[in-house]
Backbone as JSON, one array per atom type, in Angstrom:
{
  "sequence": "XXXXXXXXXXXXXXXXXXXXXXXXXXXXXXXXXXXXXXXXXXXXXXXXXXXXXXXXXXXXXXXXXX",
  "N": [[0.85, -1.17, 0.0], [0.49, 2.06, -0.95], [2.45, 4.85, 0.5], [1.09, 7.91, 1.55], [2.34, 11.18, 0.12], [2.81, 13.44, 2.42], [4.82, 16.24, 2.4], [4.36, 18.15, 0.93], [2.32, 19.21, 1.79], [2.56, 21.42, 3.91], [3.74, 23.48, 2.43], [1.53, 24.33, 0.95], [-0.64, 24.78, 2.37], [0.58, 27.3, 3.85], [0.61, 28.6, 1.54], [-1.73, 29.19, 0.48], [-3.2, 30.13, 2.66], [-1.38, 33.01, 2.9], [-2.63, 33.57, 0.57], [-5.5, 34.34, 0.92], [-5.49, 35.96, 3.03], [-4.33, 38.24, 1.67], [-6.75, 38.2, -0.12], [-8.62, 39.0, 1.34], [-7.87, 41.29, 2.49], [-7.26, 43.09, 0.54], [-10.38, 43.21, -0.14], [-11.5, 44.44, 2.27], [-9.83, 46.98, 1.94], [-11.28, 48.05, -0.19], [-13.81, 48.71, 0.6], [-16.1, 51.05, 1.65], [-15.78, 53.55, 3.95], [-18.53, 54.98, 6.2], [-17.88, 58.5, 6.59], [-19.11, 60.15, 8.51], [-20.43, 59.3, 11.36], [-24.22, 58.63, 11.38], [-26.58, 59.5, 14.21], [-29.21, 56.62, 14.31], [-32.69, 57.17, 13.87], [-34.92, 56.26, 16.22], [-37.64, 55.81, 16.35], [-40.47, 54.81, 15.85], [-42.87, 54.89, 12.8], [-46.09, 55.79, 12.72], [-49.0, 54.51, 11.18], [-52.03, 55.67, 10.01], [-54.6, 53.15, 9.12], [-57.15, 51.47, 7.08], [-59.0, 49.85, 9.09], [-58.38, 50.63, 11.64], [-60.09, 52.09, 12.7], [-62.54, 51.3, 12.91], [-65.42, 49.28, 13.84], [-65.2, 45.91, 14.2], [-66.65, 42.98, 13.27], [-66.26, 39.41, 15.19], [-66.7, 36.36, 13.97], [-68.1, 33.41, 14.28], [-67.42, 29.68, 13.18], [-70.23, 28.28, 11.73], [-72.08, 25.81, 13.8], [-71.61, 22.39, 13.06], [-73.88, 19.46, 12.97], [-74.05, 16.57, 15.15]],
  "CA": [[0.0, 0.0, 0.0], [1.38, 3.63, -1.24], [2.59, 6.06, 1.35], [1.27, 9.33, 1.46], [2.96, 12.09, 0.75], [2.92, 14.92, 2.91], [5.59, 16.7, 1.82], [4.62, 19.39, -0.05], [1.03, 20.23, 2.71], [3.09, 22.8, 4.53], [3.86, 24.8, 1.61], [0.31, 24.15, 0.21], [-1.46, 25.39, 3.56], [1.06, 28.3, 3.85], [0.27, 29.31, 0.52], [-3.39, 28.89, 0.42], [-3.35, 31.04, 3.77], [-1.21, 33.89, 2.7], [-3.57, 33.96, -0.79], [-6.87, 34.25, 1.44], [-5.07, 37.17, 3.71], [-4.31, 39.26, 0.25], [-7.54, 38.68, -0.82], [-9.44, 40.0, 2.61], [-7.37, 42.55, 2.94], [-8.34, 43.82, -0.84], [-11.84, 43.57, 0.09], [-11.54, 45.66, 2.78], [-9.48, 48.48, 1.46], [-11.97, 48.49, -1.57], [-14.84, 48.73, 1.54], [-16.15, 52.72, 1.36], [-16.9, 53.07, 5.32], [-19.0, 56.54, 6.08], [-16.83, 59.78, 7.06], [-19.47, 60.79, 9.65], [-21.91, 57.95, 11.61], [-25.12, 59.64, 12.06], [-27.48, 58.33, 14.85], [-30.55, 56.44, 13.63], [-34.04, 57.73, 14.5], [-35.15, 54.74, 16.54], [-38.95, 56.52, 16.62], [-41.4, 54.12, 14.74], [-43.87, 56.02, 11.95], [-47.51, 54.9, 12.72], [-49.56, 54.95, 10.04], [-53.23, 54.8, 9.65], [-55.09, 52.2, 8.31], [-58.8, 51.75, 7.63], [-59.46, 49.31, 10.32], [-58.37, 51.09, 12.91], [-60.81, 53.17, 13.38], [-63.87, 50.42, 12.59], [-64.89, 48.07, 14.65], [-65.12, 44.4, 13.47], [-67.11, 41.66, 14.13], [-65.2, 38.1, 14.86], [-68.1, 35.56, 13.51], [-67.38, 31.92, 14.53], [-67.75, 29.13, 12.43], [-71.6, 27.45, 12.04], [-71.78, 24.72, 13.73], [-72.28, 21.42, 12.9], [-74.92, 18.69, 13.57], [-73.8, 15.77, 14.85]],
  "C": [[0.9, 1.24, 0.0], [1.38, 4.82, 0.23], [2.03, 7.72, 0.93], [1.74, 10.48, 1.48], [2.89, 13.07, 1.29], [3.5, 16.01, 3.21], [5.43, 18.42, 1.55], [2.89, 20.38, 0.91], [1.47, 21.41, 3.59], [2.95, 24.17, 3.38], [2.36, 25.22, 1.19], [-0.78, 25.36, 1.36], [-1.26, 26.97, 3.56], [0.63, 29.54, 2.47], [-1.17, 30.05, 0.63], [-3.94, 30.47, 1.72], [-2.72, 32.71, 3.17], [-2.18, 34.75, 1.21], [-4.95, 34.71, -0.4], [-6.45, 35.67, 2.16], [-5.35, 38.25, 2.63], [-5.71, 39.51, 0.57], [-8.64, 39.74, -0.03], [-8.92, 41.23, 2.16], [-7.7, 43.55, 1.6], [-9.37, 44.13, -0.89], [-11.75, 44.59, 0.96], [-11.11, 46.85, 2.46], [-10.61, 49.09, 0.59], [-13.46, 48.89, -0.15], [-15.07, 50.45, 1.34], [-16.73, 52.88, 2.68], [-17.33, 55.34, 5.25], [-18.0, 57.38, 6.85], [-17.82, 59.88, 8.41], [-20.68, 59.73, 10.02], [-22.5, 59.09, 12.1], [-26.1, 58.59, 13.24], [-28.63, 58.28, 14.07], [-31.42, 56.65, 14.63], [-34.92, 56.62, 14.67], [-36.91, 55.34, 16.44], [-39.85, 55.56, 15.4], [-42.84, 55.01, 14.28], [-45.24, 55.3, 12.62], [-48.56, 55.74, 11.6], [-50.93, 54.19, 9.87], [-53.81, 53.8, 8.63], [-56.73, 51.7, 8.56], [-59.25, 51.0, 8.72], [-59.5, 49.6, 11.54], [-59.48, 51.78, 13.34], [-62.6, 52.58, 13.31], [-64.06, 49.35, 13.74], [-65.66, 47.01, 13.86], [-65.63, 43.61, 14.12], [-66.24, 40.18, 13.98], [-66.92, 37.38, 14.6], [-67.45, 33.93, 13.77], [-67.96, 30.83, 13.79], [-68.98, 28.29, 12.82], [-70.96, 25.99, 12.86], [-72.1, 23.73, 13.56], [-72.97, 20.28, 13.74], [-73.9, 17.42, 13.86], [-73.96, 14.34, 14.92]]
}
């Protein structure tokens, strides 16, 4: 039965790793972050809607004979 070689998985790993670093690090530079954070306006809109202001009957289903 053939030995495996593992020989050449250091360089392979090493490589593989410094390739993946680059490529982050490209993404991020290319990233556009904002000059000035503004705070967000946590305040939720409410917005009418015709039901609100109706009132509704719940109707429950007939029932059956049995």
């Amino acid at each position: 039965m053939p030995q495996l070689d593992t020989s050449t998985w250091l360089t392979t790993i090493i490589s593989t790793t410094i390739t993946l670093f680059t490529f982050l690090q490209m993404k991020i530079i290319t990233f556009k972050f904002p000059l000035k954070p503004e705070i967000k306006n946590l305040k939720t809109k409410t917005t009418k809607t015709p039901w609100e202001n109706k009132w509704t009957k719940t109707y429950s289903l007939p029932s059956l004979p049995l």
